[in-house]
mmJSON file of the N, C-alpha and C atoms, coordinates in Angstrom:
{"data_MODEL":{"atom_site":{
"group_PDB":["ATOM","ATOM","ATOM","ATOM","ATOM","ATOM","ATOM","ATOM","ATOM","ATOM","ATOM","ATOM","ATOM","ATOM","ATOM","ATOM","ATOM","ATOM","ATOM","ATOM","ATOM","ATOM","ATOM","ATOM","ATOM","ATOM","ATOM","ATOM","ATOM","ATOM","ATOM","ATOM","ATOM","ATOM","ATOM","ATOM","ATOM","ATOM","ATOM","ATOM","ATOM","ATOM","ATOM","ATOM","ATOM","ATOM","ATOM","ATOM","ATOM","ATOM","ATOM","ATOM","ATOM","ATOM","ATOM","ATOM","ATOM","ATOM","ATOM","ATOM","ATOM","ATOM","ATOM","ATOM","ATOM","ATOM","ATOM","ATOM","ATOM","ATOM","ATOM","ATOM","ATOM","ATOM","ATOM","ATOM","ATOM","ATOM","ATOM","ATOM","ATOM","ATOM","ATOM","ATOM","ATOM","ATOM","ATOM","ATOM","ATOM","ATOM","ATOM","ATOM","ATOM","ATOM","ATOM","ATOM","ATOM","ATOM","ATOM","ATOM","ATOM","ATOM","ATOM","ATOM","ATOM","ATOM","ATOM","ATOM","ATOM","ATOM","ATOM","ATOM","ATOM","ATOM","ATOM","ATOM","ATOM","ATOM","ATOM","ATOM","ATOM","ATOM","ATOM","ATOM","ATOM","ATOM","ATOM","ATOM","ATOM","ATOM","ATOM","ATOM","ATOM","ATOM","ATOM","ATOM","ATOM","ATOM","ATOM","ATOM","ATOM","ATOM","ATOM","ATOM","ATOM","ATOM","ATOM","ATOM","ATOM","ATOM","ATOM","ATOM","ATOM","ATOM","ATOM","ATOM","ATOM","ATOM","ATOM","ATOM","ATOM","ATOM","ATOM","ATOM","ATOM","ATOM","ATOM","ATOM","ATOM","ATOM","ATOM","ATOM","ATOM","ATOM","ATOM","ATOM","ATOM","ATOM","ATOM","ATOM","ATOM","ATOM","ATOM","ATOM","ATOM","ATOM","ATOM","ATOM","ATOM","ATOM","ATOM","ATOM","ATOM","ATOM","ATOM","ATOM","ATOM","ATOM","ATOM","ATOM","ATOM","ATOM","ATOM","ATOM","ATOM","ATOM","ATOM","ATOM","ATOM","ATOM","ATOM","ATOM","ATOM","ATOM","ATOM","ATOM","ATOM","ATOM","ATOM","ATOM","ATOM","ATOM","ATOM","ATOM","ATOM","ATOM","ATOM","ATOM","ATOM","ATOM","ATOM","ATOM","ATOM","ATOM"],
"id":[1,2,3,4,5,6,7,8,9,10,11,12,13,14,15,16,17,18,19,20,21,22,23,24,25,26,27,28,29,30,31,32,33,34,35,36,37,38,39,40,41,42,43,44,45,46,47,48,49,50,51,52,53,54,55,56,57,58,59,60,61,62,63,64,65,66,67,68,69,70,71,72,73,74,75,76,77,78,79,80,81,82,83,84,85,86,87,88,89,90,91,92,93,94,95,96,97,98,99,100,101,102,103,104,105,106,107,108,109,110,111,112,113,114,115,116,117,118,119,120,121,122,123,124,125,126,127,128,129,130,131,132,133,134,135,136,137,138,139,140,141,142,143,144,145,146,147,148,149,150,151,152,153,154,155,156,157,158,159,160,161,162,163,164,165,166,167,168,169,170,171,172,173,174,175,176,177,178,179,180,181,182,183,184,185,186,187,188,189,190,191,192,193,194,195,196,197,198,199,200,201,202,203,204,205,206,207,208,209,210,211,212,213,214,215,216,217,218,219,220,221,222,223,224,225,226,227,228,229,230,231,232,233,234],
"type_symbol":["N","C","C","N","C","C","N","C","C","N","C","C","N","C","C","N","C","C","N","C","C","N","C","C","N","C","C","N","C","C","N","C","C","N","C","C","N","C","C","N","C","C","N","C","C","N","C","C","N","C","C","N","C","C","N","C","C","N","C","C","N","C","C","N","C","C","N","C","C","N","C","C","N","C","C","N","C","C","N","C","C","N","C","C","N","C","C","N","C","C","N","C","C","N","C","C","N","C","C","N","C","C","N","C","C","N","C","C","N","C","C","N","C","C","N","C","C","N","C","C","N","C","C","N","C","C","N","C","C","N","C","C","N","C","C","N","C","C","N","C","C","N","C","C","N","C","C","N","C","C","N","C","C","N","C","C","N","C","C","N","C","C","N","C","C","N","C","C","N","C","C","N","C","C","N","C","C","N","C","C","N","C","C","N","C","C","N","C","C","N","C","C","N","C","C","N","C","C","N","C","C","N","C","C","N","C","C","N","C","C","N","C","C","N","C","C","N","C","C","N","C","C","N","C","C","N","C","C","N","C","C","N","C","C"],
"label_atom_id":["N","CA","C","N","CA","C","N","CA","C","N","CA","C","N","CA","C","N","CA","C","N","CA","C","N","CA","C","N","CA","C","N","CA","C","N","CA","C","N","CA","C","N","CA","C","N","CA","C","N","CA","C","N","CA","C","N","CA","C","N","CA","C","N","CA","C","N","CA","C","N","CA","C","N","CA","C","N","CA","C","N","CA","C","N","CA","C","N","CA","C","N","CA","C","N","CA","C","N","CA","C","N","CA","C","N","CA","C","N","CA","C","N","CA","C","N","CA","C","N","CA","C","N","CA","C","N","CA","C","N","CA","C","N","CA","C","N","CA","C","N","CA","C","N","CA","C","N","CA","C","N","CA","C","N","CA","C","N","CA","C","N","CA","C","N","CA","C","N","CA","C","N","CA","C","N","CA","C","N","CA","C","N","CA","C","N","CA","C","N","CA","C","N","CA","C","N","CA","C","N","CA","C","N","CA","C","N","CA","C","N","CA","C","N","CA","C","N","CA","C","N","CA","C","N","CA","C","N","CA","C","N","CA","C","N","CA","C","N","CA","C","N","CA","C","N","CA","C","N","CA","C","N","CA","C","N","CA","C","N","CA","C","N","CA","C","N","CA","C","N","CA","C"],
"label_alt_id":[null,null,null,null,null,null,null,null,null,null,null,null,null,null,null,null,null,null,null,null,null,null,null,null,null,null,null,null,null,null,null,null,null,null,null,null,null,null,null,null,null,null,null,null,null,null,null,null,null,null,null,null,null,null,null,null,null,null,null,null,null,null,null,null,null,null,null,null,null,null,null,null,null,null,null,null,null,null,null,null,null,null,null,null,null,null,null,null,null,null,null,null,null,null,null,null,null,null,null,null,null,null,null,null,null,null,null,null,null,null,null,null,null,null,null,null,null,null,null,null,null,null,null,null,null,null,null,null,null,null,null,null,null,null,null,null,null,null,null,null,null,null,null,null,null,null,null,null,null,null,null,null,null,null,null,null,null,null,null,null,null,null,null,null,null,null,null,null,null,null,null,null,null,null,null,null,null,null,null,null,null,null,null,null,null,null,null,null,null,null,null,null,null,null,null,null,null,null,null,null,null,null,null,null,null,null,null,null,null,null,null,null,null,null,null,null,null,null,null,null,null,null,null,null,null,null,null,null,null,null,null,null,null,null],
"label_comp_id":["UNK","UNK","UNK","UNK","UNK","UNK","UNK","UNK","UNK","UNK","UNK","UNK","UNK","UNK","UNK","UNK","UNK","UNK","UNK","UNK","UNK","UNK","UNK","UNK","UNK","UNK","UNK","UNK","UNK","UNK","UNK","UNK","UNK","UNK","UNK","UNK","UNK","UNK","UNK","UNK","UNK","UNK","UNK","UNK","UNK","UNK","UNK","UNK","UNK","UNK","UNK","UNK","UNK","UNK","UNK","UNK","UNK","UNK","UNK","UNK","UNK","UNK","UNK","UNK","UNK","UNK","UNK","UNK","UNK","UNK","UNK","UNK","UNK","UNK","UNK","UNK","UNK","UNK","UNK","UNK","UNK","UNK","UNK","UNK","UNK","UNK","UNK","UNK","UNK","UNK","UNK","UNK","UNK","UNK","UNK","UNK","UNK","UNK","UNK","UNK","UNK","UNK","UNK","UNK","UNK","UNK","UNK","UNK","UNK","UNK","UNK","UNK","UNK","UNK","UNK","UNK","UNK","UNK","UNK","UNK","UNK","UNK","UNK","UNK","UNK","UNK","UNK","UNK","UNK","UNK","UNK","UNK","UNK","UNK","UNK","UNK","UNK","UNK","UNK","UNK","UNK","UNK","UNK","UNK","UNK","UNK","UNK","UNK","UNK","UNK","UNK","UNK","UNK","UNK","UNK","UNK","UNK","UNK","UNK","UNK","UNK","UNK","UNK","UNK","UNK","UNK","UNK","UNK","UNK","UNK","UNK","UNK","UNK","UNK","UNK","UNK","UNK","UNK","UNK","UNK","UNK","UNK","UNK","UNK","UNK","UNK","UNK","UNK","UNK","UNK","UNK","UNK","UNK","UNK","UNK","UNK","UNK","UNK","UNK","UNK","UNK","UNK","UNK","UNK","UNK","UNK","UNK","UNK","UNK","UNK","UNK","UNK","UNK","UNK","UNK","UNK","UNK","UNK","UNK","UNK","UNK","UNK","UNK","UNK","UNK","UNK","UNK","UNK","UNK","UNK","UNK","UNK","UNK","UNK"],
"label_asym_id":["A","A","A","A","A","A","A","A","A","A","A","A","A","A","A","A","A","A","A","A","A","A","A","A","A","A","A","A","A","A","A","A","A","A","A","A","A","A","A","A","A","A","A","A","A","A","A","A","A","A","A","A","A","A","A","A","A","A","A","A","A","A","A","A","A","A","A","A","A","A","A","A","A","A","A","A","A","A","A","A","A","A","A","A","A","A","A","A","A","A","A","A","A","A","A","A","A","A","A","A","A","A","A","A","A","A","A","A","A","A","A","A","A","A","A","A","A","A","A","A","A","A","A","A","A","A","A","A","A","A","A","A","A","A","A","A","A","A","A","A","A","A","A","A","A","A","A","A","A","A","A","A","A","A","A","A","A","A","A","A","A","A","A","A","A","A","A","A","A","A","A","A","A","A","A","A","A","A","A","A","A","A","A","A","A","A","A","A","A","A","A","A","A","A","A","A","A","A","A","A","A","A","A","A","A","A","A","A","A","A","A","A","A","A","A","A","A","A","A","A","A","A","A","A","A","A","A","A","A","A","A","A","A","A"],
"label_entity_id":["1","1","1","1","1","1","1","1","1","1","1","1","1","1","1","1","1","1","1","1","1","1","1","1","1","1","1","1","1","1","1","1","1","1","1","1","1","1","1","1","1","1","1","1","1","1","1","1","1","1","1","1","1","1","1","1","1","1","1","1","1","1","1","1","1","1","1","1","1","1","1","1","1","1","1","1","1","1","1","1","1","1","1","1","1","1","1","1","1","1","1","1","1","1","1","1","1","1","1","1","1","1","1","1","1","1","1","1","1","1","1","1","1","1","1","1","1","1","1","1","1","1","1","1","1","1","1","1","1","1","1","1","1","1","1","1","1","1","1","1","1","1","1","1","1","1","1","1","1","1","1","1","1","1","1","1","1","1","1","1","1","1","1","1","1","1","1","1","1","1","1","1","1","1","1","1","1","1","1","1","1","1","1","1","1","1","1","1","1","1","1","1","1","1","1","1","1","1","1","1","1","1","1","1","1","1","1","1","1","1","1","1","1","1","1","1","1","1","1","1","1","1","1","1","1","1","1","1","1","1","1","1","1","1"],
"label_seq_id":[1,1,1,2,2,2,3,3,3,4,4,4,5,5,5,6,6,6,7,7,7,8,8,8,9,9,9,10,10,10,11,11,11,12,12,12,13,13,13,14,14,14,15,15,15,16,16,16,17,17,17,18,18,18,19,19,19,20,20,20,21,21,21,22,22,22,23,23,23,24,24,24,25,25,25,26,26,26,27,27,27,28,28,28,29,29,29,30,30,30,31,31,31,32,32,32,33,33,33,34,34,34,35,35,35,36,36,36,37,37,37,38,38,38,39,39,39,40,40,40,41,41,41,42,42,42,43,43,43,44,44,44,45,45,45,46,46,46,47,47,47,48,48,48,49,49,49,50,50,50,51,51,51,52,52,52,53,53,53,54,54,54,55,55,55,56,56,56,57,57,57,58,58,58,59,59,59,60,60,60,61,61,61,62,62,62,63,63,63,64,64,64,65,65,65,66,66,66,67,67,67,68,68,68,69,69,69,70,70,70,71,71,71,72,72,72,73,73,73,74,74,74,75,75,75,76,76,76,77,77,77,78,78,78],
"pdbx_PDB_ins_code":[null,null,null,null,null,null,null,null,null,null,null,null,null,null,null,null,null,null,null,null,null,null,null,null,null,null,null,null,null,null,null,null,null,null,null,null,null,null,null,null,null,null,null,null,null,null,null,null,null,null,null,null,null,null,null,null,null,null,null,null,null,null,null,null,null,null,null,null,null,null,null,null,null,null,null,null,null,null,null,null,null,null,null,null,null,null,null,null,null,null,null,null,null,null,null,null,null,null,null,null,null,null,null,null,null,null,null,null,null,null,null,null,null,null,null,null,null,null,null,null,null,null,null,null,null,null,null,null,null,null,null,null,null,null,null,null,null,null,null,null,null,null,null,null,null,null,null,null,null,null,null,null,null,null,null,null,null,null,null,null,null,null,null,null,null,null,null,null,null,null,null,null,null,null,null,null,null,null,null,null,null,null,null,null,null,null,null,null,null,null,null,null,null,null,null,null,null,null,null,null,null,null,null,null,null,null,null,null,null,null,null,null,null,null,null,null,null,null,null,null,null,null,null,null,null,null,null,null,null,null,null,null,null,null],
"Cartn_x":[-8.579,-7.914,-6.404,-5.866,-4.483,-3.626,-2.78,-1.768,-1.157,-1.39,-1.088,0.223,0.224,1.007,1.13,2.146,2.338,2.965,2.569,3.105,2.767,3.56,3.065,2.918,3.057,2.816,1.467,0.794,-0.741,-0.83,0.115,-0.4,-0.219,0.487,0.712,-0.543,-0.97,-2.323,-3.164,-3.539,-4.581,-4.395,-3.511,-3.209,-3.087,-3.044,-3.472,-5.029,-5.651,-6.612,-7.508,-6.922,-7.501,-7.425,-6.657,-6.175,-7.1,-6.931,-8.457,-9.674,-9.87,-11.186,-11.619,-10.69,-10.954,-11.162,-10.54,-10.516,-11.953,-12.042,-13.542,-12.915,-11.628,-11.067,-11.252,-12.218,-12.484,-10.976,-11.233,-9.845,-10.319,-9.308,-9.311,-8.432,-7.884,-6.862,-6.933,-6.352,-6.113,-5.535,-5.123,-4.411,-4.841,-5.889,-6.355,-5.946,-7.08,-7.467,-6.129,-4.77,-4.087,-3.693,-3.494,-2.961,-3.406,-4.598,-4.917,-4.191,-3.727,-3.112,-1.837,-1.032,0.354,0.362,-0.564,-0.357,-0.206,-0.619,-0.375,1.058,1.846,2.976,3.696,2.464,2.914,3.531,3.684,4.929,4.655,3.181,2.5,2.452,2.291,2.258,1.012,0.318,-1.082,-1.26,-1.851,-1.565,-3.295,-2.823,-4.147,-4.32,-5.323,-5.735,-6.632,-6.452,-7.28,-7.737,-9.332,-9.623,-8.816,-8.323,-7.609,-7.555,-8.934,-9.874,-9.259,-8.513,-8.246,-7.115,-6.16,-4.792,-3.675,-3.645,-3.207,-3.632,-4.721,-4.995,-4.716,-4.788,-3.976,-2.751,-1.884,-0.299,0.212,-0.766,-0.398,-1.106,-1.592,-1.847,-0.895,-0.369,0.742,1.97,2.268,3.658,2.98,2.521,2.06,2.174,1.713,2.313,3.85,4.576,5.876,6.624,5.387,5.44,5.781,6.583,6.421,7.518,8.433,9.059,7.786,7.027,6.066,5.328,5.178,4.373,5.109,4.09,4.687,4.621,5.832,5.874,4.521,4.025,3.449,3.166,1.734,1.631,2.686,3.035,3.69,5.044,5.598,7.074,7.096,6.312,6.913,7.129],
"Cartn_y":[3.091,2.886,2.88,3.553,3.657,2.608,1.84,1.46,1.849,1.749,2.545,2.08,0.487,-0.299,-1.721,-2.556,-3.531,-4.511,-5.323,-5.884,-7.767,-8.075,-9.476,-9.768,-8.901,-8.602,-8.421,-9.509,-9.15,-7.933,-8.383,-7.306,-5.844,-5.524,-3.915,-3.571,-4.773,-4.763,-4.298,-4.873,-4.919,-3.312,-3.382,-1.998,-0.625,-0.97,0.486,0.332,-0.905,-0.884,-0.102,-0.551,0.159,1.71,2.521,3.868,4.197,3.458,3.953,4.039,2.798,2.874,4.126,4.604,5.252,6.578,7.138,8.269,8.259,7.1,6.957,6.653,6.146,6.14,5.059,4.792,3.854,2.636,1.489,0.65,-0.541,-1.132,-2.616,-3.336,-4.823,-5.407,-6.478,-6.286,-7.168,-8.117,-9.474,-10.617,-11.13,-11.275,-11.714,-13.003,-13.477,-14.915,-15.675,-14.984,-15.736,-16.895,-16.873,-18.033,-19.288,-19.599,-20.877,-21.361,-20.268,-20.321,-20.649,-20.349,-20.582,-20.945,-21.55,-22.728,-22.352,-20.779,-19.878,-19.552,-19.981,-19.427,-17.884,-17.131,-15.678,-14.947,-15.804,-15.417,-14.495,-13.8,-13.156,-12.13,-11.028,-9.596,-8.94,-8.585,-7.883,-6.903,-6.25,-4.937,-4.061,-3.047,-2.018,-1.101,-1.288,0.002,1.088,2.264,3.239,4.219,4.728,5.44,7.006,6.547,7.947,9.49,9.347,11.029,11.178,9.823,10.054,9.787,9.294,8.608,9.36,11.064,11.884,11.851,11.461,11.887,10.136,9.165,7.777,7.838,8.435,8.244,9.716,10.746,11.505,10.778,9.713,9.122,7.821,7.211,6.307,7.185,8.271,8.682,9.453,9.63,10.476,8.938,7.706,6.523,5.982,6.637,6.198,5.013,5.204,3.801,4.378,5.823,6.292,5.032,4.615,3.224,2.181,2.009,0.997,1.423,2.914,3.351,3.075,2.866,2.392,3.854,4.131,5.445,5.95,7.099,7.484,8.136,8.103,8.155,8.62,10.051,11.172,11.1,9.486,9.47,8.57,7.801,6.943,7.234],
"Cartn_z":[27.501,28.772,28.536,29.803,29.359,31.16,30.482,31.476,32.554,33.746,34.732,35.29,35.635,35.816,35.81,35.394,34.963,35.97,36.888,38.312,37.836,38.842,38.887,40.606,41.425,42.923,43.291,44.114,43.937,44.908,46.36,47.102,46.311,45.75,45.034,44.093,43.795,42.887,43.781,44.688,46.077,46.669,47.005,47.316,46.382,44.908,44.247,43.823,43.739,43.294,44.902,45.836,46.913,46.887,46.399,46.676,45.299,44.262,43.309,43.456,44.101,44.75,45.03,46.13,47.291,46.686,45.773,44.791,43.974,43.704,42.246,40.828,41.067,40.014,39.318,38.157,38.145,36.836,37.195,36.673,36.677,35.781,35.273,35.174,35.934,36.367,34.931,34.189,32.605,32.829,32.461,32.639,34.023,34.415,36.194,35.777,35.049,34.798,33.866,33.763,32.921,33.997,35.047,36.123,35.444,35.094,34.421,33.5,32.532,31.841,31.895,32.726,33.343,34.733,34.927,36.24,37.196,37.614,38.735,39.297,38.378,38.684,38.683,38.098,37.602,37.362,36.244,34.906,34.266,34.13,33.361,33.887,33.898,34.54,34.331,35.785,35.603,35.459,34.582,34.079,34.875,35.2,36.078,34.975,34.544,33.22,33.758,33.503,33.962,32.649,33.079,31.736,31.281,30.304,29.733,30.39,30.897,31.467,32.8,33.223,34.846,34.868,34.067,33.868,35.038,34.701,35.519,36.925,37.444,38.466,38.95,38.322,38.586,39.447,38.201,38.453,39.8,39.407,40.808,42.45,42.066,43.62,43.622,42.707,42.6,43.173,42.329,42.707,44.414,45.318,46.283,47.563,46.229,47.591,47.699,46.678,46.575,45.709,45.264,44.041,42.495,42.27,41.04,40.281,40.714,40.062,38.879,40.136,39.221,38.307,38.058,36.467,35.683,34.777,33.154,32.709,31.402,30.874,30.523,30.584,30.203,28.542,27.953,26.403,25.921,25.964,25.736,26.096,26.651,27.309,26.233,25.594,25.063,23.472],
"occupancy":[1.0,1.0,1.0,1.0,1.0,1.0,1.0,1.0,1.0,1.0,1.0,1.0,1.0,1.0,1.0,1.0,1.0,1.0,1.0,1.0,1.0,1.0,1.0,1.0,1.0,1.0,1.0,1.0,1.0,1.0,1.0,1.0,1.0,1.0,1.0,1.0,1.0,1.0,1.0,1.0,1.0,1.0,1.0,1.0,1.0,1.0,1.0,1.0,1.0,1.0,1.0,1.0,1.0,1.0,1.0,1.0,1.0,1.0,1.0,1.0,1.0,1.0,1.0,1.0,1.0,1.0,1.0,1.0,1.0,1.0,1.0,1.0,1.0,1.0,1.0,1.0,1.0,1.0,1.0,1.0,1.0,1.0,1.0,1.0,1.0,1.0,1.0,1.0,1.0,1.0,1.0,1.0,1.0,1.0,1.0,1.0,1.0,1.0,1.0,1.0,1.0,1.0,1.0,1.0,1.0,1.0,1.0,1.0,1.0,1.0,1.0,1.0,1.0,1.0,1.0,1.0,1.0,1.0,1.0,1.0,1.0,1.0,1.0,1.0,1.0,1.0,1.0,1.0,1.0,1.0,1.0,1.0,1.0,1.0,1.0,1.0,1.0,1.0,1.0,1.0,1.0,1.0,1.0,1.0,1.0,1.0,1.0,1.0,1.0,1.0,1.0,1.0,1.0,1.0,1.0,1.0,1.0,1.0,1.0,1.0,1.0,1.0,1.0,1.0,1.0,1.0,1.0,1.0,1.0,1.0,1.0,1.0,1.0,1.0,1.0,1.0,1.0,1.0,1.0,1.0,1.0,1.0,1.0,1.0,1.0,1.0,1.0,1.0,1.0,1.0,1.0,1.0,1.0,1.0,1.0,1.0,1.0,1.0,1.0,1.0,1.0,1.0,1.0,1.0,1.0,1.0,1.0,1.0,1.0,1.0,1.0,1.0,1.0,1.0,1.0,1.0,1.0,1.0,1.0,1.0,1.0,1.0,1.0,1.0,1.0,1.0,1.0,1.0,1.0,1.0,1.0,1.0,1.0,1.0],
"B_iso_or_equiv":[0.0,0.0,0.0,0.0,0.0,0.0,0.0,0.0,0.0,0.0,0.0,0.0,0.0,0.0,0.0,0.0,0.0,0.0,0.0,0.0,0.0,0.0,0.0,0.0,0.0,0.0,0.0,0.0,0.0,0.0,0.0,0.0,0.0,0.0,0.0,0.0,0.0,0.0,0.0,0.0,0.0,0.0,0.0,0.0,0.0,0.0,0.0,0.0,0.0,0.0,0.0,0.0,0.0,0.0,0.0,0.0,0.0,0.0,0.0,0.0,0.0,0.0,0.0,0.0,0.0,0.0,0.0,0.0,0.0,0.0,0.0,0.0,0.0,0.0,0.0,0.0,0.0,0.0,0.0,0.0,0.0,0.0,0.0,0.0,0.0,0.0,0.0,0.0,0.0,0.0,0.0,0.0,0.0,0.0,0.0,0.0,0.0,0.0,0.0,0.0,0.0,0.0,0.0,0.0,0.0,0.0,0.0,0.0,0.0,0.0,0.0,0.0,0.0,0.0,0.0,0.0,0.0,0.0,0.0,0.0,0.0,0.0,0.0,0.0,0.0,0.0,0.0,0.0,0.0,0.0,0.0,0.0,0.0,0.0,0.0,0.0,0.0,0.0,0.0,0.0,0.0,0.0,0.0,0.0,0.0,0.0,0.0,0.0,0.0,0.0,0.0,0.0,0.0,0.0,0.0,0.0,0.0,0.0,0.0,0.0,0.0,0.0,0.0,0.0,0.0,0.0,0.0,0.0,0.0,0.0,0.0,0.0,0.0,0.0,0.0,0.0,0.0,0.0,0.0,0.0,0.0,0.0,0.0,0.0,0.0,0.0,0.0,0.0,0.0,0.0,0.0,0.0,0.0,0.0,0.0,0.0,0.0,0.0,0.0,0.0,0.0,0.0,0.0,0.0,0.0,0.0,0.0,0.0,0.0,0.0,0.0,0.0,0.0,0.0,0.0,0.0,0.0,0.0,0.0,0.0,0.0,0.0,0.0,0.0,0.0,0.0,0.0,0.0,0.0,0.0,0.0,0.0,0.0,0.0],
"pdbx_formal_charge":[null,null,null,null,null,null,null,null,null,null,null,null,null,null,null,null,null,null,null,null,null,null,null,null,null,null,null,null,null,null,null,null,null,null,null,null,null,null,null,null,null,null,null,null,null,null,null,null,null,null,null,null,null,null,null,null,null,null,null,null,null,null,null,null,null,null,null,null,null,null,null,null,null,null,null,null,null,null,null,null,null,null,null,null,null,null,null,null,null,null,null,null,null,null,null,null,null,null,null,null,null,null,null,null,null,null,null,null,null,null,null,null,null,null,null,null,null,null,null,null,null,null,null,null,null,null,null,null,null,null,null,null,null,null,null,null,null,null,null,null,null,null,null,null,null,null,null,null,null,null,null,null,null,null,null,null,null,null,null,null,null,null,null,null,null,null,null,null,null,null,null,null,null,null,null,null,null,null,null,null,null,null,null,null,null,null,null,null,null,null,null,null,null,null,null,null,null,null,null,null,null,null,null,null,null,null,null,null,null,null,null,null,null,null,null,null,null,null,null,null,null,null,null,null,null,null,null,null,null,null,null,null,null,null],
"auth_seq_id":[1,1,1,2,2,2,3,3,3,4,4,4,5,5,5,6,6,6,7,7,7,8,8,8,9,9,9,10,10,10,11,11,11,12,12,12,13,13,13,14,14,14,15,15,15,16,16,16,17,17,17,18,18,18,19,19,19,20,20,20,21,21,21,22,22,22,23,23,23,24,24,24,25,25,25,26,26,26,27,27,27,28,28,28,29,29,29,30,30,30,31,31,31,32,32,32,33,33,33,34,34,34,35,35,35,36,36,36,37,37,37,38,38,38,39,39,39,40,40,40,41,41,41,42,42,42,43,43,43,44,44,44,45,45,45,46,46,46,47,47,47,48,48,48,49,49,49,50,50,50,51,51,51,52,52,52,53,53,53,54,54,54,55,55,55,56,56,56,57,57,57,58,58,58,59,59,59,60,60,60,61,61,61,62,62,62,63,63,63,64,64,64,65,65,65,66,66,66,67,67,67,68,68,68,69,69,69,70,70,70,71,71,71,72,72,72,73,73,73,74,74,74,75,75,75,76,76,76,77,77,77,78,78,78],
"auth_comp_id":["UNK","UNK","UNK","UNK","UNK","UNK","UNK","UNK","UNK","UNK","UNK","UNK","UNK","UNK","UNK","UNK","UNK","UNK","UNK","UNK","UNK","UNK","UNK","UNK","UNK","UNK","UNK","UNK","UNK","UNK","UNK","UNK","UNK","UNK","UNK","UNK","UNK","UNK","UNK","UNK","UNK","UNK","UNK","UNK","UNK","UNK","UNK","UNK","UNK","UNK","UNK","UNK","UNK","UNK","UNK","UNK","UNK","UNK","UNK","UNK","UNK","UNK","UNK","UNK","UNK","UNK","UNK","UNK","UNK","UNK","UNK","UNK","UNK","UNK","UNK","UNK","UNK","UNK","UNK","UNK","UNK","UNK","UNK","UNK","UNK","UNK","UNK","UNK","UNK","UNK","UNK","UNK","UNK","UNK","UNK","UNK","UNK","UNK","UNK","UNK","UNK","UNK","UNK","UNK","UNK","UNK","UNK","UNK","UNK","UNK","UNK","UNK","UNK","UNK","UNK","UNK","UNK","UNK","UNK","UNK","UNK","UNK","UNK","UNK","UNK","UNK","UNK","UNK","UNK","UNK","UNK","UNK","UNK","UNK","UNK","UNK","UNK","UNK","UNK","UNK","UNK","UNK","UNK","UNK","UNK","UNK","UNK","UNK","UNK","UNK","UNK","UNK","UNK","UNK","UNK","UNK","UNK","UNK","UNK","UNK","UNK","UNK","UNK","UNK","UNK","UNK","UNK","UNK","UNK","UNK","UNK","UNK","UNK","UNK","UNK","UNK","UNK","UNK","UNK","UNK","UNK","UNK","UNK","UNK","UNK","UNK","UNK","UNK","UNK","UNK","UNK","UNK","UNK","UNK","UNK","UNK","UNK","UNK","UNK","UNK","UNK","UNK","UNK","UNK","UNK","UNK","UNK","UNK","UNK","UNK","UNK","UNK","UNK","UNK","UNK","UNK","UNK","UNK","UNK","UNK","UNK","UNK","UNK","UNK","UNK","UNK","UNK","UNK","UNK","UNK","UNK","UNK","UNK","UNK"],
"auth_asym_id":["A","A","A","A","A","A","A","A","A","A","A","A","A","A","A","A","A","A","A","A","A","A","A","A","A","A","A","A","A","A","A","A","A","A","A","A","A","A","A","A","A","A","A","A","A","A","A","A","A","A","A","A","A","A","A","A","A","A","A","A","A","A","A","A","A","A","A","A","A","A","A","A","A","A","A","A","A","A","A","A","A","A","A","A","A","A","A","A","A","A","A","A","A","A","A","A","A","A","A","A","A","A","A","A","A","A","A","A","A","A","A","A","A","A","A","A","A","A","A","A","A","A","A","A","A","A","A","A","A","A","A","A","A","A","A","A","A","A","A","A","A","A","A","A","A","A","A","A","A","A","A","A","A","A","A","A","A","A","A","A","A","A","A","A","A","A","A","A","A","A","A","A","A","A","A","A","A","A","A","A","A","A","A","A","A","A","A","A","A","A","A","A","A","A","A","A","A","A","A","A","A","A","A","A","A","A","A","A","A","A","A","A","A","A","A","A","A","A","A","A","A","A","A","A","A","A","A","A","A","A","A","A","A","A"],
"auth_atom_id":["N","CA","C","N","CA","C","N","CA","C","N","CA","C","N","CA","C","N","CA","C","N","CA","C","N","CA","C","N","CA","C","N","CA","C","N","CA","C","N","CA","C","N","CA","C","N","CA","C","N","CA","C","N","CA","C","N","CA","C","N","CA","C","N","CA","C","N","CA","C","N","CA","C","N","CA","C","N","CA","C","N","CA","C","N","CA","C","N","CA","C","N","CA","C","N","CA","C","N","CA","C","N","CA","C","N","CA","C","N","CA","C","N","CA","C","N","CA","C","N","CA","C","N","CA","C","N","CA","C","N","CA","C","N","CA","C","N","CA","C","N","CA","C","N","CA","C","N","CA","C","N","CA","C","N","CA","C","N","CA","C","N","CA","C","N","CA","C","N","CA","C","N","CA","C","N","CA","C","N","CA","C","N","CA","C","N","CA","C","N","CA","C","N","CA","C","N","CA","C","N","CA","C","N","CA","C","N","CA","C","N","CA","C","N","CA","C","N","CA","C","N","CA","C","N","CA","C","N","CA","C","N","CA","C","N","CA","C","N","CA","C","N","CA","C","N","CA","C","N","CA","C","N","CA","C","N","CA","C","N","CA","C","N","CA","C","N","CA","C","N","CA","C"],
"pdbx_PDB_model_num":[1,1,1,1,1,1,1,1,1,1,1,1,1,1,1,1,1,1,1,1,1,1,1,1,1,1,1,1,1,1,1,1,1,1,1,1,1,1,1,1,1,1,1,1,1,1,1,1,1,1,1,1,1,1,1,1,1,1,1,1,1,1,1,1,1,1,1,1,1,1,1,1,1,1,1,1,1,1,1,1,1,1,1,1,1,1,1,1,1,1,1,1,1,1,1,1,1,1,1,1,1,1,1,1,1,1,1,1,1,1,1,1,1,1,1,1,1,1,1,1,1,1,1,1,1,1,1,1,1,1,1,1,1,1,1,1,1,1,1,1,1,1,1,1,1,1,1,1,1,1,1,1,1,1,1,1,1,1,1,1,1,1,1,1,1,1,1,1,1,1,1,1,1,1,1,1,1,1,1,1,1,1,1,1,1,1,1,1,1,1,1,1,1,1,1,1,1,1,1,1,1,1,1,1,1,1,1,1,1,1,1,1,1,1,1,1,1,1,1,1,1,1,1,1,1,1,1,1,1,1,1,1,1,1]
}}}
């Protein structure tokens, strides 16, 4: 799985995990459960992982909502 984006904004979470959904894209919100951990203050940043095979077709429906700011570089950028 590769990093799609790194937020501490739930609604932006809520809302790409919605636009994946909606695609079949399937993803995984990493650090959910750290709030316990840091007292729900969310200090911690939730990271949306998507599988490698779809990564491209991820970040072309991220950048298509206007959110290309919030991707994290991609493999090959970094």
């Amino acid at each position: 799985m590769e990093e799609l984006v790194r937020t501490n904004d739930p609604v932006l979470i809520s809302f790409l995990e919605s636009i994946l959904d909606e695609a079949g894209i399937k993803h995984f919100v990493a650090d959910g459960n750290m709030s316990i951990m840091e007292g729900s203050l969310a200090m911690i940043p939730r990271r949306i992982l998507v599988d490698s095979d779809q990564i491209h077709k991820a970040r072309g429906l991220v950048r298509d909502a206007g959110l290309e700011h919030e991707l994290r570089p991609a493999k090959d950028q970094i």
